[in-house]
C-alpha positions, 0 to 999 in steps of 0.5 A: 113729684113734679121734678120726678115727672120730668126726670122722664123725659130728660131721662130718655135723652140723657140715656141716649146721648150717653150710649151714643157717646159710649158707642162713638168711643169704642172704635176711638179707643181700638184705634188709639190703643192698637195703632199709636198705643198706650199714651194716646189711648189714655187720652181717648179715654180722659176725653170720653169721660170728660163727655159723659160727665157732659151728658149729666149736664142734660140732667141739670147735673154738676160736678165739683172735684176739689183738690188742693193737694200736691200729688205727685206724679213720679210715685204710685198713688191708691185711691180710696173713696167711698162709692155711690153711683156708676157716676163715680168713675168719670170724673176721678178718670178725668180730673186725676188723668195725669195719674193714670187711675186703674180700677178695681172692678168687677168682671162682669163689666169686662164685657159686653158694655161698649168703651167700658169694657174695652178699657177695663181689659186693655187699660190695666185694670184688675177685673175681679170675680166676686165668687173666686177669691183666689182670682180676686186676689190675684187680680188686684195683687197684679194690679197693685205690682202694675202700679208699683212698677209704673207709677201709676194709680188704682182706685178701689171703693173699699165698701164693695157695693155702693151706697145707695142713700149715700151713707158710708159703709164699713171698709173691707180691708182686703183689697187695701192692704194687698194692694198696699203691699205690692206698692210699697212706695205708694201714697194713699189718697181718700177721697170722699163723694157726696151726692152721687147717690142721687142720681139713681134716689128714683132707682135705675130710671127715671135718672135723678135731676139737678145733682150737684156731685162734689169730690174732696181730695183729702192729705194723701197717707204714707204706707208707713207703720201698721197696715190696719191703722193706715187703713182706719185712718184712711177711711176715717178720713173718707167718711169726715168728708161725707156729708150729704145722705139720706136726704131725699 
């Protein structure tokens, strides 16, 4: 109770900053993507999520992203990880920066969200509607042929909502395989989050404290063989690495 009373307060400044941070960034972005192009903008956008997993700090939260694996660079990389919080995003566009992360989101953040939006549209993201699976699949088919062709990477949270107790759910395939498809010479990087959850366990406000969020990169799969068991075993390998639910 006492830590949830002080979670408003804090809350409120969190909140604040991260706007602002947001709002700072917009014109940053414009710049850099439409005066000196797409190698600087990606910069811009590595460095204002490197501050808004900053402004977490306010909140007493922490991040922990644990990669001991050897990816490269010069082949193109699917992202897969279970989903928890809006929390998820920053620090996978940080920490896998040099291997350019697209996502798999969903059109309504194409606009209306500063810095956000701007980089789902021009950065090379797939902006799906939910409600036209003819577009969806063609979005993410189109990101999947980016990535092939620019050996780059796209994350996709095969769960399609997230978690809100941390407890994984079920993949659905679709996405996966399509995006498996047209980037054959991809590799398949799981990735399991823990603990992002619990910044929203109060719901949207106040915004939990003291998280101490972790990423487990987990051995990249090959697209090698049946396209379902390499999805089996890649969420296998997502949920192994989950451990922290349901413990409010």
């Amino acid at each position: 109770m006492v830590q949830k009373l002080l979670a408003y307060p804090l809350s409120i400044i969190y909140v604040f900053v991260f706007t602002l941070t947001l709002l700072i960034f917009h014109p940053i972005q414009w710049v850099c993507y439409n005066v000196f192009g797409y190698a600087i903008h990606g910069k811009s956008v590595a460095l204002m999520n490197l501050s808004l997993m900053r402004c977490s700090h306010l909140l007493g939260g922490t991040y922990a992203f644990n990669n001991n694996q050897n990816l490269p660079t010069d082949r193109p990389l699917i992202i897969v990880s279970n989903h928890q919080s809006m929390h998820d995003i920053s620090p996978i566009i940080w920490f896998m920066r040099k291997h350019h992360p697209k996502f798999v989101s969903k059109k309504e953040l194409g606009r209306g969200y500063p810095s956000v939006s701007y980089n789902l549209r021009v950065g090379g993201s797939a902006l799906i509607d939910r409600d036209d699976k003819k577009q969806s699949l063609q979005e993410i088919a189109k990101l999947g042929k980016y990535i092939e062709k620019h050996n780059r990477s796209a994350v996709i949270f095969p769960e399609g909502t997230r978690s809100r107790n941390g407890h994984p759910k079920p993949f659905k395939p679709t996405g996966i395989k399509l995006l498996m498809k047209n980037a054959p010479s991809a590799l398949i990087v799981p990735i399991s989050i823990n603990n992002s959850w619990k910044m929203l366990k109060y719901g949207k406000f106040p915004v939990g404290l003291l998280s101490h969020i972790t990423f487990d990169v987990q051995p990249a799969i090959a697209i090698e063989g049946d396209l379902d068991e390499i999805i089996a075993k890649a969420e296998a390998s997502v949920v192994s690495g989950v451990t922290s639910f349901n413990d409010r």
